[in-house]
Structure formats: C-alpha cells, structure tokens
N, C-alpha and C positions, 0 to 999 in steps of 0.2 A: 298163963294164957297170953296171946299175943296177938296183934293186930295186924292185918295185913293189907294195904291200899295200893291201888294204882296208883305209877305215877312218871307221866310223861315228863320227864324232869333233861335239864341240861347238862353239859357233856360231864364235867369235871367230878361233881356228884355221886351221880349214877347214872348211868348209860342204858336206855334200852326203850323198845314197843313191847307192850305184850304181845297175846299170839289175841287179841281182845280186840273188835275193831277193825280188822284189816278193812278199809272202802277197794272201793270198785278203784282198778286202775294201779293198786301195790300188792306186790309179792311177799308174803311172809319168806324172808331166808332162812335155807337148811343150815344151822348150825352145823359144822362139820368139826369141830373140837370144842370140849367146854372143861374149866378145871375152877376150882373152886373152893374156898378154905376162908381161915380168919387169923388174924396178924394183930398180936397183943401192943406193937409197940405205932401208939398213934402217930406218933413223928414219921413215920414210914407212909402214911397217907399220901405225902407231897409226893411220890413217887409215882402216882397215876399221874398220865398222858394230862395236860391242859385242856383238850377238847375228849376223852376217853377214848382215844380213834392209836393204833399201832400202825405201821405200813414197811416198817423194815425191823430186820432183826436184830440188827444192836438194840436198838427202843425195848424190843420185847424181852432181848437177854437180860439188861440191865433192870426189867421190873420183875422179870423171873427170878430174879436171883435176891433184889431185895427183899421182894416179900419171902422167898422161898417156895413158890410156887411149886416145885419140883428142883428134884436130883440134879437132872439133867435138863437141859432147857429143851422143853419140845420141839419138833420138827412144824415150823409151817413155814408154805410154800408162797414167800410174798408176793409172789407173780401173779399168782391168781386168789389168794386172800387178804382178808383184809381183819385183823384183832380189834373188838373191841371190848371196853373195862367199865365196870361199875362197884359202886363201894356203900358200906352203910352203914352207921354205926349202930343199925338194929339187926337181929339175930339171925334173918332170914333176907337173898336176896333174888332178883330170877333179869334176866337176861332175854332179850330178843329185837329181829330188827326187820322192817321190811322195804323197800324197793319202790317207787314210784315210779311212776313213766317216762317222768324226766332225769333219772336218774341219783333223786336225793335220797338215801338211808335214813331213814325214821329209826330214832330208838327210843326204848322206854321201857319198862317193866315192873314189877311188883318188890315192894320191900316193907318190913317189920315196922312197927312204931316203938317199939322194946328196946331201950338203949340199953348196949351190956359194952365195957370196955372193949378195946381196941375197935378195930374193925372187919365187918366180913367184904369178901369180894367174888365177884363172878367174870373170870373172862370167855368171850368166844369169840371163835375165827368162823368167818362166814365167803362165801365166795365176791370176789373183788369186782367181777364182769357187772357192766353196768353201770356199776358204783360214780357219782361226776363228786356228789358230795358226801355230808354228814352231819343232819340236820341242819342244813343248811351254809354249813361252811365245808371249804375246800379241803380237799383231804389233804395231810400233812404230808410232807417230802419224806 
C-alpha cells in the first residue's frame, strides 16, 4: 500500500498543479503529450531542468536520451509549447499545470510517499500562448 499526497512543491523536485483547486481567474492546461517511466540509475536525476521548465529542443533531446525516455526523441513544437518535468523517488507520480491571468504557470501535482530505488518521472508539453512565467520565474531561453 501506498500513500499519495498533494503537493504544490518547487520546480527542481517535482513539477506540477493538480487538476484540484483551480480558483477563479486560472486555466487548467490541456496536456497535449505526456510520457512517463522510471530510471534505476539515481545519478541520472541531475539531468532534470533546474527550474522543471524545457523551452527548446536540445534541453529536451538531451534529457530524452539520458533518461531514455524513448527511441526516438518526440516531436514538440517549441513555438507554441512549452515541456514540463517532475520526478520522485516514490512509486507513483501525476503532472499538471494552470494559467493565471497574468500570465504565471502554476505547477504541482500528486506523488507516493513509498520510496523504492531510482526514480519515477512524468513529463508534459502543454500550450506555450500566454505563458510570461513558471511559478513565478521567467522562462528559461
């Protein structure tokens, strides 16, 4: 058995909102790709983004390929999306983000208390329009 808490947590970590909560004034975003798996070798962690935030496709090839996310690195369109990553060293993790008025990306989501070695991760690409920040810092170049 396993535990599973909210948890509006900072970027490095784990990344995300739940779909829990949205107030008056933000948009829950349409995930438009989500891939997800787990990676035995902890030293691979350092390999997430500093703030969990992607915005070009080197950054994303290069963490596609460490972790192994896939074959071939997927297609997204940096022009109009924007990747974001979260990680856990518990078994279970969930992903999402919403939109403010002014334009700041809330993230935060749900994860296990169950430590089992390596770690799991969840990334999504979500639509870029709007977007000024990420949780409150500027989006990365």
């Amino acid at each position: 058995m396993f535990l599973c808490k909210w948890i509006p947590l900072a970027t490095a970590t784990f990344v995300a909102v739940g779909v829990v909560g949205v107030a008056a004034g933000q948009t829950l975003l349409k995930v438009t790709n989500t891939w997800m798996g787990a990676v035995e070798d902890e030293k691979l962690a350092k390999e997430m983004p500093e703030n969990g935030v992607i915005t070009n496709a080197k950054d994303f090839e290069k963490l596609v390929k460490a972790w192994k996310v896939a074959d071939k690195v997927p297609e997204v369109d940096f022009d109009k999306e924007i990747v974001l990553v979260a990680k856990t060293a518990g078994s279970k993790v969930t992903l999402s983000a919403v939109l403010d008025e002014k334009g700041n990306l809330k993230t935060g989501g749900f994860a296990s208390n169950d430590l089992v070695p390596g770690f799991r991760y969840v990334i999504i690409s979500v639509p870029k329009e709007g977007v000024k920040t990420v949780n409150g810092k500027e989006l990365p170049k």
